[in-house]
N, C-alpha and C positions, 0 to 999 in steps of 0.2 A: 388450867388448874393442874393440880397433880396428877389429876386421873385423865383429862383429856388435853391435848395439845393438836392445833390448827395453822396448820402452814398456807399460804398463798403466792402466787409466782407466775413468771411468765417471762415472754420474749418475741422481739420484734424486728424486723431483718429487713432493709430494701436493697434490690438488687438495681444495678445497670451496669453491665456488663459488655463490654463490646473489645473484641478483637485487634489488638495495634500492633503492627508489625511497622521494623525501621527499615532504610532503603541505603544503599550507598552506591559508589562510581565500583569501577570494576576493580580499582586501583583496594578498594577496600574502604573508604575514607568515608564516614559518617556524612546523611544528608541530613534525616531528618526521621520522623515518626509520623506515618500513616494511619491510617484504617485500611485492615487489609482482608484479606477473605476468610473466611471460619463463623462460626456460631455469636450469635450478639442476644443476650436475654433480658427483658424489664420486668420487674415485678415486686413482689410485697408476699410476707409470709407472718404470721403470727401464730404463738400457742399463750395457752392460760389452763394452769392446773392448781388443785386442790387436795388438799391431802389431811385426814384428823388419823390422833395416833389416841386409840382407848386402851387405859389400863386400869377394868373394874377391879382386879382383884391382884397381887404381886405377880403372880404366876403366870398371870395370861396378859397377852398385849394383842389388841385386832387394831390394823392398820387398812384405811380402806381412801381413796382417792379415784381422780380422773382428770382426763388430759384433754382438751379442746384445743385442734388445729388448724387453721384455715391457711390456704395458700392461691394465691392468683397470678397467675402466670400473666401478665399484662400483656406481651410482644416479645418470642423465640423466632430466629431466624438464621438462612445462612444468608453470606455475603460475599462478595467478592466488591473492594475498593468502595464500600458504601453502597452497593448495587446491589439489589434482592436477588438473589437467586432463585430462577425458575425451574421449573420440572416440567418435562414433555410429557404427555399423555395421550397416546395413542387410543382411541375407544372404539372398536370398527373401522369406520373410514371418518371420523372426526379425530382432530387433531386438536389440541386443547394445549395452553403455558399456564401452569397453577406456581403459585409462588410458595416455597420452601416457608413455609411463616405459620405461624399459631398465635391467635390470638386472645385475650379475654378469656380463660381457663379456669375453672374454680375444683380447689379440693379441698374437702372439709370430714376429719377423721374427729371420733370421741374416742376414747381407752379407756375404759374404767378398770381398776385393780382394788386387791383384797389381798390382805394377810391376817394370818393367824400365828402368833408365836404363843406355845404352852411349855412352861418349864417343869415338869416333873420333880427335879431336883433339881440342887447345883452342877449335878454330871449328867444329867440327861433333856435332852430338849428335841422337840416336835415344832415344825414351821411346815405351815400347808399356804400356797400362795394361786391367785389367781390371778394373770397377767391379760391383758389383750397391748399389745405392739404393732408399729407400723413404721414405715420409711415414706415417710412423702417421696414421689416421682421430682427428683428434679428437670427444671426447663428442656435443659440440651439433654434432655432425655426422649421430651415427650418430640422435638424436633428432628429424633430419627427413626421413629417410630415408621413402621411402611405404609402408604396410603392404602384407602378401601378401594377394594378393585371393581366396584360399580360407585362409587360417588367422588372417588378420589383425592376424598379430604384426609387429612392427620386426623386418628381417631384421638380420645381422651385417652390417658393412660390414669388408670387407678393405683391407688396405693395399696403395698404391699402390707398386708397385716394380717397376725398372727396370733393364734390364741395360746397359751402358755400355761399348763398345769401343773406346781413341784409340788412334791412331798419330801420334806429332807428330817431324817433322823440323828441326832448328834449325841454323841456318848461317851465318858471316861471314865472307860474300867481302873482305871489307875494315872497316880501321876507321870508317867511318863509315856502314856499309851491313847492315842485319842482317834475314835469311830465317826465315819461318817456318812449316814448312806442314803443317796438323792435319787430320788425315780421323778420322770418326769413327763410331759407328754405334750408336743409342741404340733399342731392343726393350721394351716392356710386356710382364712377365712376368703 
């Protein structure tokens, strides 16, 4: 309607990702394309957000939404030539070979946001916003992560998220003069 508008949206990502290195004679002379040693990751990632934009009265517009992310790290690994890479583990006098690998992983972040825009006049305006933000942990992130030093597994790595408060003040004392003054205040959740 005139007064309110609703957006809907999303995206959907699958990874397989795996390490190719080429080989040649010494002479320099192309053999072929291998699998060769470094990082290989499988998985699937999704978001889906929503967003209405209210405008009861000319002057005022409140924008409020949220963001659903799921991410599932299937299989992260190193390699060398197709071959899982192991880690020695020394614990005492047990000796232990854990393999570089993580698997079946789940992250699932929500972000809800708000705004407020109030127009005073044509030359003055007020926007108060509340944000929450995050960065999913990617795969060959969580697979360099250091193991626990009594269980020796890859811990989970959580996502980076952050809470976000502006107040921004906008003003034009004149046509060729224009104010703008933003305070703000950003919290690790």
């Amino acid at each position: 309607t005139k007064e309110l508008y609703v957006s809907l949206g999303g995206n959907y990502e699958n990874a397989n990702y795996e390490n190719i290195q080429w080989f040649a004679h010494r002479n320099g002379n192309f053999i072929g394309w291998a699998p060769g040693g470094g990082i290989y990751d499988k998985g699937s990632y999704f978001g889906v957000w929503a967003q209405a934009i209210w405008t009861p009265i000319e002057a005022l517009t409140v924008t409020a939404g949220a963001r659903y992310d799921y991410q599932n790290v299937g299989d992260v690994g190193r390699q060398i030539g197709r071959d899982l890479r192991y880690d020695r583990i020394v614990n005492g006098t047990d000796t232990s070979y854990l393999p570089f690998r993580v698997t079946n992983r789940i992250a699932q972040d929500f972000t809800p946001r708000v705004a407020v825009n109030y127009h005073f006049s044509k030359d003055a305006n007020l926007r108060l916003i509340y944000a929450q933000a995050f960065r999913a942990v990617p795969p060959q992130e969580i697979i360099r992560l250091p193991r626990d030093a009594n269980t020796g597994d890859i811990p989970n790595a959580e996502s980076e998220k952050l809470n976000n408060i502006d107040a921004i003040f906008s003003f034009k004392p004149s046509d060729n003069l224009s104010l703008t003054i933003n305070g703000f205040i950003w919290t690790a959740m």
